[in-house]
Structures are given as structure tokens and as C-alpha cells.
Short mmCIF file of the C-alpha atoms (twelve columns), coordinates in Angstrom:
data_MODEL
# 
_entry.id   MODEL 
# 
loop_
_atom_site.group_PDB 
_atom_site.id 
_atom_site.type_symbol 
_atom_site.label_atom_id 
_atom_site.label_alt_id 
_atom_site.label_comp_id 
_atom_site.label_asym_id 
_atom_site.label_seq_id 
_atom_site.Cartn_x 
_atom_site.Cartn_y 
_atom_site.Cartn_z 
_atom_site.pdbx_PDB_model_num 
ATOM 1   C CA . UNK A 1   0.000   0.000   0.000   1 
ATOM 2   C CA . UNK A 2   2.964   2.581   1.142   1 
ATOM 3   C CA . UNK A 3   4.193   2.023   -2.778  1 
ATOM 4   C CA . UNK A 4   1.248   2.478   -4.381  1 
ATOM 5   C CA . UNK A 5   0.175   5.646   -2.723  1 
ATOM 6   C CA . UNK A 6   3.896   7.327   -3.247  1 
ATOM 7   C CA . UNK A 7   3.252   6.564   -6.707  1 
ATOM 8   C CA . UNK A 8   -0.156  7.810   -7.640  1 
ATOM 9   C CA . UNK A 9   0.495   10.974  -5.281  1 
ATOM 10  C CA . UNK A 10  3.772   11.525  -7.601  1 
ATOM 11  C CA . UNK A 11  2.136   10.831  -11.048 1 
ATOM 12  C CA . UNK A 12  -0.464  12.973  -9.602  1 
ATOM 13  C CA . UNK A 13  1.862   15.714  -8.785  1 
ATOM 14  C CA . UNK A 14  3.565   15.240  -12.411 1 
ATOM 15  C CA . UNK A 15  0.056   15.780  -13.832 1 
ATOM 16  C CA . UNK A 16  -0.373  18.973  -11.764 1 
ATOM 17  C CA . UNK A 17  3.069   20.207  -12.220 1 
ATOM 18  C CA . UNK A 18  2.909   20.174  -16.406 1 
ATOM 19  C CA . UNK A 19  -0.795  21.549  -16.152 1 
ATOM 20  C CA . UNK A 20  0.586   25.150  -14.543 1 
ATOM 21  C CA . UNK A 21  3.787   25.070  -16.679 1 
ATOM 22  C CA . UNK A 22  1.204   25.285  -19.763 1 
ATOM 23  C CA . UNK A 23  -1.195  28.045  -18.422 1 
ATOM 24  C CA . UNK A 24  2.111   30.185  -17.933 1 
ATOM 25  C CA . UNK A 25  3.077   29.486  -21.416 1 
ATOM 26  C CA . UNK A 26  -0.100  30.689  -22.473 1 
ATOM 27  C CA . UNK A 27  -0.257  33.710  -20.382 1 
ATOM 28  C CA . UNK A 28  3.742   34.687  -21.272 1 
ATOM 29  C CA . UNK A 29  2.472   34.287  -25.492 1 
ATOM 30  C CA . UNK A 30  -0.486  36.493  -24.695 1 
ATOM 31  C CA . UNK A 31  1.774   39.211  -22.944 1 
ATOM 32  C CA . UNK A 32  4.738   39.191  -25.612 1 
ATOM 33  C CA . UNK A 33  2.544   39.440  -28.620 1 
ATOM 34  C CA . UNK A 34  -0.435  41.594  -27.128 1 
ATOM 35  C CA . UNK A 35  0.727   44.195  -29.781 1 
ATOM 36  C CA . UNK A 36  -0.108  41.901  -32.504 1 
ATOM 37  C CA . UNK A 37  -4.077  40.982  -32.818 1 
ATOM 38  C CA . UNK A 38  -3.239  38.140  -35.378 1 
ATOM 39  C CA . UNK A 39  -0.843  36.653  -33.466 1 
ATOM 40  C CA . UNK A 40  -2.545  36.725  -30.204 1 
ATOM 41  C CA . UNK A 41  -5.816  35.040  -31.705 1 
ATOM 42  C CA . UNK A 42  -3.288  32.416  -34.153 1 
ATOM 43  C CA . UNK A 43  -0.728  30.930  -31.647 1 
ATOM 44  C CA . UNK A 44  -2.394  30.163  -28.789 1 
ATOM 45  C CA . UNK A 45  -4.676  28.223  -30.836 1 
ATOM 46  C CA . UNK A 46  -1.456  26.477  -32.333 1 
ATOM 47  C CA . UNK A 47  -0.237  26.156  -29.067 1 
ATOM 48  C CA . UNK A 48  -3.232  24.642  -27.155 1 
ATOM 49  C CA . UNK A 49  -3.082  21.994  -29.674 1 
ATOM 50  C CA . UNK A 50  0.558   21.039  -28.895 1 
ATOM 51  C CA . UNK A 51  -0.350  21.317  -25.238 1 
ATOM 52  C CA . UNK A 52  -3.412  18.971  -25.507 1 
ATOM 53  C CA . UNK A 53  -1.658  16.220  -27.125 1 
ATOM 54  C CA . UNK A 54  1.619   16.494  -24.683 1 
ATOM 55  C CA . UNK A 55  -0.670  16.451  -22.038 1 
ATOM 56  C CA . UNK A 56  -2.323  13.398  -23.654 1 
ATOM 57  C CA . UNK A 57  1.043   11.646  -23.924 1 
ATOM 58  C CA . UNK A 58  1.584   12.287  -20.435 1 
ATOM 59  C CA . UNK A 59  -1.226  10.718  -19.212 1 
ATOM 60  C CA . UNK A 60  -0.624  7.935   -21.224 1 
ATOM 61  C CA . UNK A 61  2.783   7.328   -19.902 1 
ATOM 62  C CA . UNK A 62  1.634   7.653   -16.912 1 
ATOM 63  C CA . UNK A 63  -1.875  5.287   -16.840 1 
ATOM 64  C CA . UNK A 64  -0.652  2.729   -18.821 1 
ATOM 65  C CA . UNK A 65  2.156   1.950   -16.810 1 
ATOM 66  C CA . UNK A 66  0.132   1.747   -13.702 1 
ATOM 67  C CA . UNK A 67  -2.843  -0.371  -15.526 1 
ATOM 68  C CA . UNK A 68  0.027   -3.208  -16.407 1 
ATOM 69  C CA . UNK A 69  1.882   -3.331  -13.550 1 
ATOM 70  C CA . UNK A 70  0.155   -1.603  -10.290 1 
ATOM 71  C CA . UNK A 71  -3.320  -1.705  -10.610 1 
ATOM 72  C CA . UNK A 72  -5.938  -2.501  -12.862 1 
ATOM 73  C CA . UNK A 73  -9.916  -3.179  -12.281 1 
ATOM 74  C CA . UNK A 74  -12.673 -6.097  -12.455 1 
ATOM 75  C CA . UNK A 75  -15.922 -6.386  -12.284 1 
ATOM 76  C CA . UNK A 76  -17.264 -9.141  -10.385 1 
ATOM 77  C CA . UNK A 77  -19.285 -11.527 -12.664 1 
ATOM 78  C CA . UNK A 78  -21.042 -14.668 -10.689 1 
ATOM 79  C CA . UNK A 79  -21.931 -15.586 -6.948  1 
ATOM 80  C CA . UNK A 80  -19.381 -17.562 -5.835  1 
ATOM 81  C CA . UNK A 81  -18.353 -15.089 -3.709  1 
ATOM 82  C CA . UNK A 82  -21.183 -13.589 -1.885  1 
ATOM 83  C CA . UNK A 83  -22.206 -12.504 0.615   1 
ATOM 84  C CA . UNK A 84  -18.350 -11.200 0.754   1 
ATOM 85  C CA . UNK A 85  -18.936 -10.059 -3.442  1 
ATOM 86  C CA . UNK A 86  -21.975 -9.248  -5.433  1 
ATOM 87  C CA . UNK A 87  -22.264 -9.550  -8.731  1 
ATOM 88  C CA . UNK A 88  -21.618 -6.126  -10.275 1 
ATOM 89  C CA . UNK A 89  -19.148 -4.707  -8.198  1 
ATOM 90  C CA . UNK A 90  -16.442 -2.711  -9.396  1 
ATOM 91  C CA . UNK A 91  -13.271 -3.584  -8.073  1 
ATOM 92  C CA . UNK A 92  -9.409  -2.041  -7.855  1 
ATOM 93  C CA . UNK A 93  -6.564  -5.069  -7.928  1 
ATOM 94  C CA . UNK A 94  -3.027  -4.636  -6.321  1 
ATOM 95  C CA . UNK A 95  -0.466  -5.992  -8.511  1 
ATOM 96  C CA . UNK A 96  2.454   -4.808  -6.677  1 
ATOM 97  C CA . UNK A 97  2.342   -6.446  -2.973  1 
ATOM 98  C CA . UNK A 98  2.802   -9.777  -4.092  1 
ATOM 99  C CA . UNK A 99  6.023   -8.797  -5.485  1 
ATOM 100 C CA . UNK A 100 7.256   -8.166  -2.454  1 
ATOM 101 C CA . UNK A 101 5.390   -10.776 0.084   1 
ATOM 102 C CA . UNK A 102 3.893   -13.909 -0.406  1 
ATOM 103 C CA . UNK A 103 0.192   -14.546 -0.341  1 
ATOM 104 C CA . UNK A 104 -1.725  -15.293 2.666   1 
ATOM 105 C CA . UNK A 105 -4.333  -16.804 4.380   1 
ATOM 106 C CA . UNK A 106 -7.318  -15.301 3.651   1 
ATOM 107 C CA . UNK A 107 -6.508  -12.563 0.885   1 
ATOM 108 C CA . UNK A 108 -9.284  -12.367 -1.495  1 
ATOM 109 C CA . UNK A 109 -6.973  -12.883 -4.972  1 
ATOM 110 C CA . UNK A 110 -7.990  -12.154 -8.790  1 
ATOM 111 C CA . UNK A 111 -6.140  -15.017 -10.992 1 
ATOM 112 C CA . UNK A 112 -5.811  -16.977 -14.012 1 
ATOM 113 C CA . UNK A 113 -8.508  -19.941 -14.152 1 
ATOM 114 C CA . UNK A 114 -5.988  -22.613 -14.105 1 
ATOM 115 C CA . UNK A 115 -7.911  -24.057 -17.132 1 
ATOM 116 C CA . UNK A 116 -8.425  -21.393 -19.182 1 
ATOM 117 C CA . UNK A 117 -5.983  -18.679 -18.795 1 
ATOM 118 C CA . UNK A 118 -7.956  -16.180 -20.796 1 
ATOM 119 C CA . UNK A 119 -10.435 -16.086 -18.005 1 
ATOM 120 C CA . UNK A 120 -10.386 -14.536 -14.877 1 
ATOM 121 C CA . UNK A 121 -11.523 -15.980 -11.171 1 
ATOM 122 C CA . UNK A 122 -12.029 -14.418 -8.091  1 
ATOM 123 C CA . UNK A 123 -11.536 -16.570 -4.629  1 
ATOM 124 C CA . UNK A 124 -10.165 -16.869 -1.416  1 
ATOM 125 C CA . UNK A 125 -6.711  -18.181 -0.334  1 
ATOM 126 C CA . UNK A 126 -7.541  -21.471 1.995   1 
ATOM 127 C CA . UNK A 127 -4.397  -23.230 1.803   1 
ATOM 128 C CA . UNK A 128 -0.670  -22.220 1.569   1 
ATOM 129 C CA . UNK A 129 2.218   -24.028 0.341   1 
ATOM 130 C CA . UNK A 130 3.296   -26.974 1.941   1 
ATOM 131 C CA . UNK A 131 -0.019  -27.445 3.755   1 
ATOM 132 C CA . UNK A 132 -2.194  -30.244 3.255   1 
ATOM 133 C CA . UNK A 133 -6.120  -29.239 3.095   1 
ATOM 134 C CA . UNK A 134 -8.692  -31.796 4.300   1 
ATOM 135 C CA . UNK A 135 -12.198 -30.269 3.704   1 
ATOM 136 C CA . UNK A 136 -14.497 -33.250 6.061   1 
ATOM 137 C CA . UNK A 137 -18.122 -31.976 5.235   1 
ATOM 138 C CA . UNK A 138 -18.805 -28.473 6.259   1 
ATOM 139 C CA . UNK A 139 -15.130 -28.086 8.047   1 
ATOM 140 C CA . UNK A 140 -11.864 -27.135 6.776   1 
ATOM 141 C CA . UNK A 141 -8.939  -28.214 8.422   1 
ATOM 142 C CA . UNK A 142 -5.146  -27.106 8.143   1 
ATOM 143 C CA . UNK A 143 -2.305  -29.329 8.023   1 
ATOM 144 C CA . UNK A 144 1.020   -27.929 8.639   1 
ATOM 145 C CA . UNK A 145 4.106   -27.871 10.547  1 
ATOM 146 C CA . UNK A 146 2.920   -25.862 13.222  1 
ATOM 147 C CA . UNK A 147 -0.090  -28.303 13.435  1 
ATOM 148 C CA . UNK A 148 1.219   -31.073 12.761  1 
ATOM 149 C CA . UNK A 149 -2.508  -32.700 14.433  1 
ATOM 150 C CA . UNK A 150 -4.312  -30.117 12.570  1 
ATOM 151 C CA . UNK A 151 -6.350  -26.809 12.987  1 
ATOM 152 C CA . UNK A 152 -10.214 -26.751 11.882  1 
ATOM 153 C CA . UNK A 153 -10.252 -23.071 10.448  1 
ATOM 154 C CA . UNK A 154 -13.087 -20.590 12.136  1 
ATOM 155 C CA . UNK A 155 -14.559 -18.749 8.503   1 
ATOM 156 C CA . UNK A 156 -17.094 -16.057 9.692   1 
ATOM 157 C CA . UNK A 157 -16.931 -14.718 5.814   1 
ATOM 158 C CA . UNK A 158 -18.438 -18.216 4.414   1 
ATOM 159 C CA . UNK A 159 -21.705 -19.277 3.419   1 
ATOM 160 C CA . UNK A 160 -21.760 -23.022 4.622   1 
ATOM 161 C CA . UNK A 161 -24.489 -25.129 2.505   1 
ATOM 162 C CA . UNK A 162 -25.593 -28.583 2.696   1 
ATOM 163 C CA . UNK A 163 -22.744 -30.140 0.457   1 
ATOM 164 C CA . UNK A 164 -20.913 -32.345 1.291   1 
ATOM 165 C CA . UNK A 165 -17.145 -31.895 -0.374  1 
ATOM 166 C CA . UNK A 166 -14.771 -33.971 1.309   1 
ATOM 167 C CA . UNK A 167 -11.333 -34.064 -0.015  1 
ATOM 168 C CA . UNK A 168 -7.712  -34.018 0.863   1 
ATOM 169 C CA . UNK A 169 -5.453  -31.904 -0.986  1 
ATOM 170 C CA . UNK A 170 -1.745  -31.750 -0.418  1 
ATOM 171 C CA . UNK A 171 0.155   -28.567 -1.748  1 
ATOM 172 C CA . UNK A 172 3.437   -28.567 -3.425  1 
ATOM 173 C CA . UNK A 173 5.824   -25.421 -3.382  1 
ATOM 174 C CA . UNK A 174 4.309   -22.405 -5.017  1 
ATOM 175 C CA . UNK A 175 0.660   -23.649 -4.611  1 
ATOM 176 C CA . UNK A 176 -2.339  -22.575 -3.190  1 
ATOM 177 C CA . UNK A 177 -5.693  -23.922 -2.281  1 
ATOM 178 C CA . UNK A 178 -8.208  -21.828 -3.327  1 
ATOM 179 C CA . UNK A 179 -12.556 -21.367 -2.008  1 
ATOM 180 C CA . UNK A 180 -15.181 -19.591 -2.536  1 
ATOM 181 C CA . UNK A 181 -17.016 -17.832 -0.187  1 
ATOM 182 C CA . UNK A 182 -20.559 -19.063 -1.060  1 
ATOM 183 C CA . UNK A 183 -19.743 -22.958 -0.839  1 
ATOM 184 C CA . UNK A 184 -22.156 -24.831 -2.300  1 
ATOM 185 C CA . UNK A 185 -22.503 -22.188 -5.698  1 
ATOM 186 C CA . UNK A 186 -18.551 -22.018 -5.928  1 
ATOM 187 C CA . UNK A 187 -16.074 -23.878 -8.929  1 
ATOM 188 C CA . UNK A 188 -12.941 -24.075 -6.763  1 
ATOM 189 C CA . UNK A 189 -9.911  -25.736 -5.852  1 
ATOM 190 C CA . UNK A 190 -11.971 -28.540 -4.971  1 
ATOM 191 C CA . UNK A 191 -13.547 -29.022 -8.303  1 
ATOM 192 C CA . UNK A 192 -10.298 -27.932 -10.724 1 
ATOM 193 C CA . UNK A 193 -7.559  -27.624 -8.249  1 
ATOM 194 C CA . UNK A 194 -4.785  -25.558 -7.348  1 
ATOM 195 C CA . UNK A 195 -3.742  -22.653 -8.503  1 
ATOM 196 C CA . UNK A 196 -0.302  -21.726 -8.908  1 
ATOM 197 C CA . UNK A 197 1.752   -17.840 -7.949  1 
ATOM 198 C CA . UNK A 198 2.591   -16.983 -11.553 1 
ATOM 199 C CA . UNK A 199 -1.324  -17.372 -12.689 1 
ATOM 200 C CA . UNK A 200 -2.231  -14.741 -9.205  1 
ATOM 201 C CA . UNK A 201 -2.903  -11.511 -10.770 1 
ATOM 202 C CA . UNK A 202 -3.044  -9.599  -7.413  1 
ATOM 203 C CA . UNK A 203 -5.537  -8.760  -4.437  1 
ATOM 204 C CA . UNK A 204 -8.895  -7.336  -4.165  1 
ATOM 205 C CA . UNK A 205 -7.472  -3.738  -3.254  1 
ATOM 206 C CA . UNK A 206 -10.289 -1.411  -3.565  1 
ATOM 207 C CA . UNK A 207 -14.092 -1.892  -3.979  1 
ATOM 208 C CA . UNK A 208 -15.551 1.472   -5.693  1 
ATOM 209 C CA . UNK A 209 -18.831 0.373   -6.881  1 
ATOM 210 C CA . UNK A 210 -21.394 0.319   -5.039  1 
ATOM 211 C CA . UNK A 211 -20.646 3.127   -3.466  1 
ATOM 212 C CA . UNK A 212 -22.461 1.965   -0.173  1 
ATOM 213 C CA . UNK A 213 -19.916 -0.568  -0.461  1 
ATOM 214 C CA . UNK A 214 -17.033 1.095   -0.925  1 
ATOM 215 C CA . UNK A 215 -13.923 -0.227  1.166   1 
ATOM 216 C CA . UNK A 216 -10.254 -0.849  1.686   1 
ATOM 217 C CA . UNK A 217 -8.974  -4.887  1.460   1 
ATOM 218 C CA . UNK A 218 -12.621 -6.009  1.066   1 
ATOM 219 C CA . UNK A 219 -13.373 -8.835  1.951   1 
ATOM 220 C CA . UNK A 220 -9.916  -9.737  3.659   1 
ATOM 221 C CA . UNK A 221 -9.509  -11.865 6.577   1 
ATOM 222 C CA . UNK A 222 -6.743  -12.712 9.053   1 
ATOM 223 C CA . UNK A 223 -5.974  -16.331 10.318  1 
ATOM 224 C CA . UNK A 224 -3.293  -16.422 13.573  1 
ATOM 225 C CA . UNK A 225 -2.841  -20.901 13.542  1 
# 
């Protein structure tokens, strides 16, 4: 978050920065020509042009860069989710912090289906690498080195159903188990399987729409086991 925010507050100040250096162009070519009516109604006209399409450029260099590597947004499409995501809602994805940390517990991630890379899923990290999952009916259970006997997770954000999906899952390196929040209306891990770091496109950063539902890290949840 601390990089992101430098950023956009510098591009921002960039943005501002070349805006005032233009209006004092403009105001110096009114003053030096103000003896001239053709020129003063000719080269600002001239010169606005130039000035829109720098500025243009500008903002290109500066949104594209962020919309392939810092941020870019989704719309949620399905119920898997809910009641964490509704279908509809307008979301911001980080695609910087996982450069820096790993993934964990509970972060609400955008990725590659594993099946279809053209296609985009969103879910909730269940499992880390290493682990070993066992989902025994309605309860999910953690298998690691610091529970070696296994740790039944507590999941306030889930919608438990009547399906039953047991299943045992065992993670190599660099893989993660992955669930939907609304169980029993969710294509998971449990159905397709894991999903690998290089297919995780980022986190759920920002949820702008609705706007009664704005919020920071929706949806996020931290496990201490």
C-alpha cells in the first residue's frame, strides 16, 4: 500500500506540475505578442493543440504503466463469492504487494482460471504451500508444521451449505488452495484444483462500486494458527 500511494500521489503531482507550466506558457504568449491581434488570436490556438496532445502523452505514460503493472480493475461476474462479493461490483486489484510478500491466508486474490488462462476468477486463499487441506463436510482443516494434528479453520466470511465436499489436498511449493465464499454455488480448488503464484494476478485492493460498499482490502480476513 505505502508504494502504491507514493506513486499515484507523484504521477499525480507530475500531472499537476505540467498543467501550470502550460497556463504560464499561455499567459507569457499572450503578454509578448499583445501588440499583434493576429498573433494573439493564431498561436495560442497552435499552441493549445501542442499542449493537448503532450498532455495526452503524459497521461498515457503515466496510466498505462500503472494499468500493467500496479493496478488494474474487475468487475465481479457470478456468486461464488457472496455474501463477501456481489455480482456487479467494481473492483481495484493490487499488482504490486505480491512482489514483495507472499500470499496469505485469507486474501481475497484475482487469478488466471488454471484451465483457461484467458479467463479470470475471483476466490479466497484457503491453503498455503506446503499445507495439506482436508475439507471433512462443512469443516476445513489445516495441516502444517505448526499443526502437525491439525487446525479446523473458524470462517465467519463463508456461506456453509448442505454439500458435502470432502477431499484431501496436499500442496506442493508455489501452490495454493483456493474457495469460494458461497460454498455450495462455488467452482474451486476442490472441483479444478490448485492454482499456482505466476497465474495470481493480485488482491482485491479497492471496492468502488457500489458506493455503499465502498472499502479498503474487502473482503480480507486474518488467520493467527
Amino acid at each position: 500500500m505505502p508504494l502504491c500511494a507514493f506513486l499515484l500521489l507523484f504521477f499525480k503531482k507530475s500531472i499537476i506540475d505540467e498543467i501550470i507550466t502550460m497556463s504560464q506558457e499561455n499567459q507569457q504568449i499572450e503578454d509578448t505578442n499583445s501588440v499583434d491581434d493576429v498573433a494573439i488570436l493564431k498561436r495560442p490556438q497552435e499552441n493549445s493543440f501542442t499542449e493537448i496532445l503532450r498532455f495526452a502523452l503524459i497521461a498515457l505514460l503515466i496510466v498505462l504503466p500503472i494499468r500493467w503493472f500496479i493496478a488494474q480493475p474487475f468487475i465481479v461476474s457470478g456468486a461464488s463469492m457472496e455474501n463477501t462479493f456481489h455480482n456487479n461490483e467494481y473492483l481495484i486489484v493490487d499488482q504490486v504487494t505480491y512482489r514483495f510478500e507472499e500470499p496469505k491466508r485469507g486474501d481475497v486474490v484475482i487469478f488466471h482460471y488454471p484451465v483457461d488462462h484467458s479467463k479470470y476468477f475471483i476466490k479466497r486463499i484457503i491453503g498455503l504451500p506446503g499445507e495439506t487441506v482436508l475439507i471433512d463436510g462443512q469443516s476445513v482443516t489445516i495441516i502444517n508444521d505448526e499443526n502437525p494434528e491439525g487446525i479446523t479453520l473458524t470462517e465467519p466470511y463463508a456461506t456453509i451449505g448442505s454439500k458435502d465436499n470432502d477431499t484431501k489436498t496436499t500442496l506442493e511449493e508455489d501452490q495454493y488452495f483456493v474457495l469460494g465464499d458461497n460454498r455450495d454455488h462455488s467452482s474451486d480448488s476442490r472441483v479444478w484444483g490448485v492454482v499456482t503464484s505466476d497465474e495470481i494476478v493480485g488482491r482485491a485492493f479497492l471496492r468502488l462500486y457500489p458506493p455503499t460498499r465502498a472499502s479498503v482490502l474487502p473482503g480480507s480476513s486474518n488467520f493467527n494458527d
